[in-house]
C-alpha positions as CSV (number, residue, x, y, z in Angstrom):
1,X,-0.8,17.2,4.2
2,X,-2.3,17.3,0.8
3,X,-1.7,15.0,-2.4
4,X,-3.1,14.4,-5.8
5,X,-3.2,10.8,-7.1
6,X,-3.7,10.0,-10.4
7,X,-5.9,6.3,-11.2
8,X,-6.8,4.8,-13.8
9,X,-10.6,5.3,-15.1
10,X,-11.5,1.7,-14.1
11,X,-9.7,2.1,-10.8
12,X,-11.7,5.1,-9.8
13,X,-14.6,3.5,-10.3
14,X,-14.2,0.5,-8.3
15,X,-12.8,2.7,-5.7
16,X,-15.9,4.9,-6.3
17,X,-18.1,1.6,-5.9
18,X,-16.7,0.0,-2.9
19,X,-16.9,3.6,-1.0
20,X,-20.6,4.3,-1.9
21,X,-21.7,0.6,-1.3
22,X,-20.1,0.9,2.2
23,X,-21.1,4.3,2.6
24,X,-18.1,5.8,3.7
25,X,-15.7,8.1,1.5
26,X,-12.6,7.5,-1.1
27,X,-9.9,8.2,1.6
28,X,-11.6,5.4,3.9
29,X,-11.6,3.0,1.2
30,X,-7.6,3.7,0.8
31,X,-6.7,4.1,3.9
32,X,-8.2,0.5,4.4
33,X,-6.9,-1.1,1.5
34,X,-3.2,0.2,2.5
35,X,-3.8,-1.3,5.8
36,X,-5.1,-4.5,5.0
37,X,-1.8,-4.7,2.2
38,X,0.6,-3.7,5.4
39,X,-0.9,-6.3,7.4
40,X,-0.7,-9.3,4.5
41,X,2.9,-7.7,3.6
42,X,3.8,-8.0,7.4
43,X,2.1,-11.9,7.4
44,X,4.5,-13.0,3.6
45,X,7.5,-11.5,5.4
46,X,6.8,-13.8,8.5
47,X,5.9,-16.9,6.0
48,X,2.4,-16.7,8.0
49,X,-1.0,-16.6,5.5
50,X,-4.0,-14.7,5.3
51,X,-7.4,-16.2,5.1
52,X,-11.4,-16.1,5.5
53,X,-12.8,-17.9,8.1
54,X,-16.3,-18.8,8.2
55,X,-18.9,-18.8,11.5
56,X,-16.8,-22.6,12.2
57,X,-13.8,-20.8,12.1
58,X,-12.9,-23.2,8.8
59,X,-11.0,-21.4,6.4
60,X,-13.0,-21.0,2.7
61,X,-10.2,-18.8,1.3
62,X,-6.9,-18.2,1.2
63,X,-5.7,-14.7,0.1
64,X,-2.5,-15.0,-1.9
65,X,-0.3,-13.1,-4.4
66,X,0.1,-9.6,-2.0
């Protein structure tokens, strides 16, 4: 299956950016973000909370507002 998506210029080039630094390709870099957004979307609807955890396993950030 094919589609064509239409972004914004400055959204193109972050998605441009965080595929080159990671050296993998625009559909990666979706493909992962939708993922990670189903996962926190799936965490809100159980009232459960995403965060980073640090080599302690002590959490230094909290991700909100997905």
């Amino acid at each position: 299956m094919s589609m064509t998506l239409e972004v914004s210029k400055a959204l193109n080039e972050k998605l441009s950016t965080l595929a080159q630094v990671n050296g993998t390709s625009l559909d990666t870099v979706l493909l992962k973000a939708l993922t990670l957004y189903d996962v926190a979307s799936d965490a809100k609807q159980k009232n459960h909370h995403i965060g980073i955890l640090d080599d302690q396993q002590r959490v230094i950030a909290e991700v909100v507002g997905v």
